[in-house]
N, C-alpha and C positions, 0 to 999 in steps of 0.2 A: 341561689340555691346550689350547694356545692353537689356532684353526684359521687356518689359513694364509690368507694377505692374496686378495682377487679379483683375478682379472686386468684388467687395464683394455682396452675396446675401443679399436682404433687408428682414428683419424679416418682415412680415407680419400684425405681432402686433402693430410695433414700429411707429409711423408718419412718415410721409412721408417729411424725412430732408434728407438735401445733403449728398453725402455719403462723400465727402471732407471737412473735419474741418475748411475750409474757401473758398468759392466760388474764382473765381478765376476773377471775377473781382473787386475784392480788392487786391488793391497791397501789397506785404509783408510789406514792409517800411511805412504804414501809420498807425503808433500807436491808432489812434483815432476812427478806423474803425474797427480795431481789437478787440479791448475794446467792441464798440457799439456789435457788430456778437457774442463774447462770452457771453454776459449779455442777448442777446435775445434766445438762444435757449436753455441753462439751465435754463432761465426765466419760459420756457415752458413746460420741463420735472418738473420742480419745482411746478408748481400748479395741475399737474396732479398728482402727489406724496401725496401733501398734500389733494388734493379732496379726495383720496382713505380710505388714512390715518382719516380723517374727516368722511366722511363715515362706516372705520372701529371703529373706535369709538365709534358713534352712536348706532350702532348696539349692541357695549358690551356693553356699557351704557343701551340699553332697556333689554338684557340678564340678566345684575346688578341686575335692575330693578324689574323684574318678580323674579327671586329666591328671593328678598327679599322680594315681595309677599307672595311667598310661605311660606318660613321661616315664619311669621305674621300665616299664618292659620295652618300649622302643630304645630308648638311651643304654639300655643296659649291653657292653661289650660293641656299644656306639665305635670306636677303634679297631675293631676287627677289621682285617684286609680283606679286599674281596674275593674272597675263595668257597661264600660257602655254596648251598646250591644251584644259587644262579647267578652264580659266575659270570658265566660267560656272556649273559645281558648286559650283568652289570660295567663289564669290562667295556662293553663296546659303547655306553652310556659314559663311561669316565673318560676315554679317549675323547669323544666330542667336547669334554669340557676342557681337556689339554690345550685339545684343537684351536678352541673358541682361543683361549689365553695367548698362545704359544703361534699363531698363525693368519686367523681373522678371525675380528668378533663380531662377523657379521652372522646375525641368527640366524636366518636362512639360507646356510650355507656349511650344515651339519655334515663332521669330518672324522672318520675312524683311522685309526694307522696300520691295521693291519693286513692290509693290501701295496705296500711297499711305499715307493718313495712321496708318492701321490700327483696331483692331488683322489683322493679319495672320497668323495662327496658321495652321502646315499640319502636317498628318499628315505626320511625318520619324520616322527611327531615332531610337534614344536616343542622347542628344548628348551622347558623351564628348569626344569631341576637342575640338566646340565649346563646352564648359562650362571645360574644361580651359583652355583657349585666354582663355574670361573670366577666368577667377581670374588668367592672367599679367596680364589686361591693366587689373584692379585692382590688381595688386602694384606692375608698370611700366612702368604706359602703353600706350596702344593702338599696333602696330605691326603690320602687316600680315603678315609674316612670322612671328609668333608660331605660327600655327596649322600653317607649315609643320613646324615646329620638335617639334610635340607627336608628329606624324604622324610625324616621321624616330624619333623614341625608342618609341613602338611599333614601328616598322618594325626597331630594334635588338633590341628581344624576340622578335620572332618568329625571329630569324635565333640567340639563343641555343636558344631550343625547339624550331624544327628543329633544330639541331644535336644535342641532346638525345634528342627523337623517333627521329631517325634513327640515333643509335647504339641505342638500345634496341632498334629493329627490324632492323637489320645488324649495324653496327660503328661502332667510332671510326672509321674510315680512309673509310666511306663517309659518316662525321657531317659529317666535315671539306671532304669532296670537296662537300655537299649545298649546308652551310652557303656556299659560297667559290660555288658557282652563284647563289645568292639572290643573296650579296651583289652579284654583278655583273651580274645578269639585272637588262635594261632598263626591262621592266614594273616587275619589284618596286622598281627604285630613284626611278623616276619618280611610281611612287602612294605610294611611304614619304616624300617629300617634296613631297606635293601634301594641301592642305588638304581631308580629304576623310573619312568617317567609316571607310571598309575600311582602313585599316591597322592603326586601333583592333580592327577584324573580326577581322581574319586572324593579331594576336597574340595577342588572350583566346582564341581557338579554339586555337590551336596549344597555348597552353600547357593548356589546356585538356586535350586530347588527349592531350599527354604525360603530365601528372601523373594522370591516368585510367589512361593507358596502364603507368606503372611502380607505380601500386596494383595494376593487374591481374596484373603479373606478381610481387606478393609484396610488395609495397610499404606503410607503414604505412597505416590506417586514415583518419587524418587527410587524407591524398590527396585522397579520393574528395568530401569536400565544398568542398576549395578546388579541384578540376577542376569540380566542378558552377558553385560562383560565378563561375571563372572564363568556361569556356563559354558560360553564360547570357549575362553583360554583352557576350561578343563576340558571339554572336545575336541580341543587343539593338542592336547597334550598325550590325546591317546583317542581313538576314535569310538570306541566302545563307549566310552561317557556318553553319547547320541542317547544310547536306549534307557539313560534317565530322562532325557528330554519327552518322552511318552507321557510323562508325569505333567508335564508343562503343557502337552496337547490334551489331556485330558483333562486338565482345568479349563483349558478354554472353550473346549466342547460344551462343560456345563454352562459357563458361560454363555456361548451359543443360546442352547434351551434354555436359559433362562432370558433371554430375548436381550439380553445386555451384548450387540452389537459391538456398542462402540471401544466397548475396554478390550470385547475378543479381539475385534480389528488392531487393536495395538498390540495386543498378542501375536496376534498373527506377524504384523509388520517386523517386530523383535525377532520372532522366532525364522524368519525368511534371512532377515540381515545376518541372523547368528550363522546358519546355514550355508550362504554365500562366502561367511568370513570361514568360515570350516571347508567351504566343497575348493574357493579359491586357493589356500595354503596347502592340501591334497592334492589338487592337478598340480599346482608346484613342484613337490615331494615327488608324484610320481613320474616328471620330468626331468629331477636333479639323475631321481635313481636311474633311469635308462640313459639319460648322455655321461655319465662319467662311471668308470673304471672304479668296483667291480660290476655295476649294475645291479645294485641292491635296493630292494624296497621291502623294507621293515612288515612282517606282517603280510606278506603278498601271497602266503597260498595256506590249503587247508580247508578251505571251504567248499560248504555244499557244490557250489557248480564250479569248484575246481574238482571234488572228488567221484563226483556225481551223486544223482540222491540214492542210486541202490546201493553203492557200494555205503554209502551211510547206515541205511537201511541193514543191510549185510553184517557191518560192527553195532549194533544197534545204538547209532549214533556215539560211541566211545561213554557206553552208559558205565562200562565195567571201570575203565580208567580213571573216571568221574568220581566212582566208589572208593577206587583205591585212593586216590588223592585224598578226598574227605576224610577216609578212617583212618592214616597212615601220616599225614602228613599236615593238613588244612585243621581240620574241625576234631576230630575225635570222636567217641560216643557221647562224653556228658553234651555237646553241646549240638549234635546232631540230635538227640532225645528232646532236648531243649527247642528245637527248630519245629520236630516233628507235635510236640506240645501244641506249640505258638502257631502253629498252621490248621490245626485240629479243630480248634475252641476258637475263634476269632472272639477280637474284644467285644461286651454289649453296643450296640446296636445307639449312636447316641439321637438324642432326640430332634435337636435342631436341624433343618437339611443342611445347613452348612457346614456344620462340624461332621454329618453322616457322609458330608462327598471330602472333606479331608480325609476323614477315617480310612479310608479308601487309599490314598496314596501307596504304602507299603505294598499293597496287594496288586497294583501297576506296575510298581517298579518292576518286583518281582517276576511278574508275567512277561515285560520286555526284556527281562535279562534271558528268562529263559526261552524266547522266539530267538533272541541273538547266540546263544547258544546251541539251539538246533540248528541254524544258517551256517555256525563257525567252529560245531564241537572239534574237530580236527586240529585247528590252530589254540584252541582254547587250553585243550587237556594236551597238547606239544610246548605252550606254552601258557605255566600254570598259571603265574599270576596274573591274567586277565581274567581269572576270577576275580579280581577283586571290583567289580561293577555289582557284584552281586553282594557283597557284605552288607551295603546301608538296608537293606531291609530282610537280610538272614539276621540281623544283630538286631533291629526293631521285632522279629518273630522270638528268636531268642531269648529276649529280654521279655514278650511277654509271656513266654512259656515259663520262665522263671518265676513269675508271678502268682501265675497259677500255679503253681507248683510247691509256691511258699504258702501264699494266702490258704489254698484249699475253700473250704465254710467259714472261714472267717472273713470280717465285713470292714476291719480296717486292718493296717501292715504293723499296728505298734503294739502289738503282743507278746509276747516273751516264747512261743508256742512258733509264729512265724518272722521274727528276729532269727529265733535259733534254725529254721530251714532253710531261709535264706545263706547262711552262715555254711551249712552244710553240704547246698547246691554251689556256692562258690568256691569250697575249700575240695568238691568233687572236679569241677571244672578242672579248677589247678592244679589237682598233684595226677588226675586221669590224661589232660589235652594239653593245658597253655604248658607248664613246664618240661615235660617230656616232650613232646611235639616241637617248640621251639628249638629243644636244646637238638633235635633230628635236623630241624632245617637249617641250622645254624653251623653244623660241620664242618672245619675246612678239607673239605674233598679236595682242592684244588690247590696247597699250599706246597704239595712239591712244583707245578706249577709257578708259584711265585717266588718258589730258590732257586729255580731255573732261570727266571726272568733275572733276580737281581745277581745271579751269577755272570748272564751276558752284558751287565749292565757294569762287572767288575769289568770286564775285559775288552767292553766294546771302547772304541777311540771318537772322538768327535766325529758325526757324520757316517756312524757303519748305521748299514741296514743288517737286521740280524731273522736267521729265519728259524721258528721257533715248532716244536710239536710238546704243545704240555700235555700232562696224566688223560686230560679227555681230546681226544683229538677232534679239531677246530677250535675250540676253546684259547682265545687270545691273551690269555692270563700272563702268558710268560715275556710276551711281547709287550704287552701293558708295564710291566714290573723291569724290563730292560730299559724302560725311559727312551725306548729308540724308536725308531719306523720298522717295518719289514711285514714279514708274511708268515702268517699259520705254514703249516704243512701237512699234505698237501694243497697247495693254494687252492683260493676258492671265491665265488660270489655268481651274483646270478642263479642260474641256472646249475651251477655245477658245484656237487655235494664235496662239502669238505671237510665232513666227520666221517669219514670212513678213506682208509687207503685204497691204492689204486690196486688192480689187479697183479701186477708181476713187478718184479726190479728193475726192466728196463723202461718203465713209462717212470714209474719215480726218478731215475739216474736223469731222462729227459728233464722232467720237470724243474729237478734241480738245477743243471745246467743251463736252462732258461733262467733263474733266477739269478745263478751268477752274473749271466747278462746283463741282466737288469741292475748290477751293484750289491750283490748280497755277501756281505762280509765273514758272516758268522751264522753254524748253524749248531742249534742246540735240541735237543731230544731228551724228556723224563723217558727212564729206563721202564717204567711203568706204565708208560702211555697207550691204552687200547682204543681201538674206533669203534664206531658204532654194533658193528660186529664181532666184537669182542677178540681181534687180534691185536697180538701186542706187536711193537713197532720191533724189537731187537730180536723178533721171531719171524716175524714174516718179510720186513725189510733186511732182512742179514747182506743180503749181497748190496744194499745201496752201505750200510756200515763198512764194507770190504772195499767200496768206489771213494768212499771220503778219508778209509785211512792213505791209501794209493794217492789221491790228490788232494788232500787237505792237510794241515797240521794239529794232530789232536793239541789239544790245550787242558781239557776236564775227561775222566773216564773213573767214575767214582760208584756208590754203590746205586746212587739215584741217578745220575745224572751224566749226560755223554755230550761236549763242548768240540766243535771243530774252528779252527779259520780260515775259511775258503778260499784257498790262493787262486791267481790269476792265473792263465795259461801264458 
């Protein structure tokens, strides 16, 4: 006696079809019955296949889309020299990748030129951009724009991993909405093509965070060590990246409660190794900076328990600065309205616990950027782009204030009613923030500066060291652009201010004659050049121009620009 067959459990997911590949009131023997039953239920799995497929498409077609957006506002005037507002980051970020090419290319062992003959070693982040930036410039040729170049294709990752990030925490529809705010928020397009170490930052962190983030939610295995390398290298590249790492500690917390031990313990183990790999290369750093000449470490003041907390307190943490950045320069109104939307209205509430503790993400980052921002407003609003830790989830709020703001009462986006305010809200974006705003930070403040530079670069001979004061003083622009070694004017690092000049003509005539000492060949001054204080150099230094015609040989005296070559005694 044979026992009859098991029944099969029905997948849940699957429609609800016979579980017998042919009902059984059709007879076997009728060819024509068999035919019509097989054609209709593959008919069925067959357009549900293709909806998916159709739908999956869509979706990478608007993905497409948006990065090539991007790609338009990052690459655009991609050849600009570096002069525009942040300059003088960028200059000392390009020098280290001369350095790399031109001298050692050992990584750990980051090198500016403009502290004389060297070596010049300071405590910096680990230098991807600028390493990266060398290797084009032994492939082909040194061009100054290369490094913008490295910094726009990190800024193109990030803006896929948001994307990414962001539907795994909502939706596709708010991936799309996030992604298409990045790409045209002012900040982010302006530091994704600015020769700078954060954009390298803020896309190892994102991807980072995501590929963390879709292990956590079931994801293979493999995940969780390329989120860890990746992460690290982005906290290596800037150390603000850490306060996405909040987002990483905050998955394993849930983790934790939910009595899953063992994946948190490997969390934890990851997130200790990545820390060590981060606190390791920092004690580094800030040992290179203190033994070698000028004794500079990137990033070393400006904070809370450098300024103390009243005196914080007292500028009410640089709230005003903050403002002006945002509306002036960063974001604008449309997309600061857009911010304040998307933080008002949080998305529905989703059902599943595990999609309700992704949803959450955004809302961490956020809160950790802004704890690191009250510890560091000082260093933050002095230097602006380390706002950019805060974009990946100003551009997820963004993106869904924009939603709201299209959708309104309406229950899906393909309306001709919210097509058309969509259309509206981004054609507001762009002619109110991204293109005005951009075209503000994008200035060349600095290019008499850089006719300065390649003026002493006409007349310097193999081996001068030239000493240089462009339009901003400290700003190593001219020195950059002479292709040489030498020194800002008045010199500087450490401890001692070198954007503003010294008190009288005789500490300056000092200074300089120290420099002679030391090999200084050549020295050059924009006739426009004011310090911090707003004195210009051919007003307040007149008597050091009276010491250098007496002992130098003018060479340049033009309407911008004043050339000596400093003879020996």
């Amino acid at each position: 006696m044979t026992k009859p067959p098991r029944s099969r459990p029905r997948d849940p997911v699957q429609p609800n079809l016979p579980l017998d590949p042919m009902p059984a009131c059709i007879a076997p023997d009728d060819p024509e019955m068999i035919q019509a039953v097989g054609q209709q239920y593959p008919q069925q799995t067959t357009d549900r296949d293709m909806a998916f497929h159709n739908h999956l498409s869509l979706n990478t077609a608007i993905l497409l889309g948006i990065l090539f957006i991007a790609i338009v506002f990052r690459f655009h005037k991609i050849t600009l020299p570096l002069v525009d507002g942040f300059s003088w980051r960028e200059i000392s970020t390009a020098m280290m990748a001369d350095n790399f090419r031109q001298r050692s290319w050992n990584i750990f062992f980051p090198e500016v030129s403009w502290t004389g003959p060297g070596p010049s070693y300071q405590g910096r982040e680990f230098q991807i951009v600028s390493y990266l930036t060398a290797l084009l410039y032994q492939l082909f040729g040194w061009h100054d724009w290369f490094g913008r170049m490295v910094a726009a294709f990190f800024g193109l990752v990030t803006v896929f991993s948001l994307h990414r990030l962001t539907a795994l925490c909502w939706d596709e529809m708010h991936a799309h909405a996030a992604a298409l705010a990045y790409a045209l928020m002012p900040a982010a397009i302006m530091i994704d093509s600015s020769f700078l170490p954060d954009p390298a930052m803020l896309a190892l962190v994102t991807l980072g965070v995501w590929l963390f983030a879709k292990y956590w939610a079931g994801g293979n295995g493999w995940l969780l060590p390329l989120a860890t390398a990746s992460f690290s290298l982005g906290a290596l590249s800037k150390p603000s990246g850490l306060a996405a790492g909040a987002v990483i500690f905050y998955l394993m917390v849930c983790w934790i409660l939910e009595k899953k031990r063992k994946q948190a313990t490997w969390v934890l183990l990851s997130g200790l190794l990545s820390l060590a790999m981060v606190g390791a290369y920092f004690r580094w750093a800030i040992y290179l900076g203190r033994s070698y000449p000028p004794f500079h470490f990137a990033g070393s003041g400006g904070y809370i328990w450098d300024y103390g907390f009243w005196t914080y307190v007292k500028d009410r943490f640089y709230f005003q600065s903050l403002w002006n950045t945002s509306v002036l320069w960063f974001y604008g109104y449309p997309f600061l309205v857009l911010l304040a939307v998307g933080l008002w209205m949080p998305p529905r509430p989703a059902e599943a616990p595990k999609q309700r503790t992704l949803s959450a993400i955004p809302y961490v980052w956020l809160a950790a950027a802004m704890i690191l921002y009250l510890a560091a407003a000082g260093e933050i609003t002095s230097n602006v782009w380390n706002f950019h830790i805060f974009h990946v989830p100003i551009a997820m709020f963004c993106g869904h204030g924009a939603l709201l703001l299209a959708t309104l009462a309406s229950r899906t986006v393909l309306t001709p009613a919210v097509v058309l305010r969509s259309i509206c809200i981004v054609a507001v974006a762009l002619a109110w923030s991204t293109l005005p705003l951009v075209r503000t930070m994008k200035k060349p403040i600095a290019m008499k500066g850089k006719l300065l530079g390649e003026e002493l670069a006409r007349l310097a001979q193999p081996g001068d060291l030239v000493v240089a004061i462009a339009p901003e003083v400290g700003d190593p622009v001219a020195v950059y652009y002479s292709r040489a070694r030498g020194w800002v004017f008045p010199p500087g690092g450490g401890d001692v201010e070198w954007s503003k000049f010294v008190a009288d003509d005789a500490t300056a005539i000092a200074q300089l004659e120290e420099l002679r000492a030391q090999g200084a060949d050549l020295f050059g001054a924009a006739k426009n050049a004011v310090d911090k204080q707003d004195r210009r150099f051919v007003e307040h230094h007149d008597g050091v121009i009276d010491y250098l015609d007496r002992t130098a040989t003018k060479l340049v005296d033009s309407d911008d620009l004043l050339v000596y070559r400093i003879t020996r005694p």
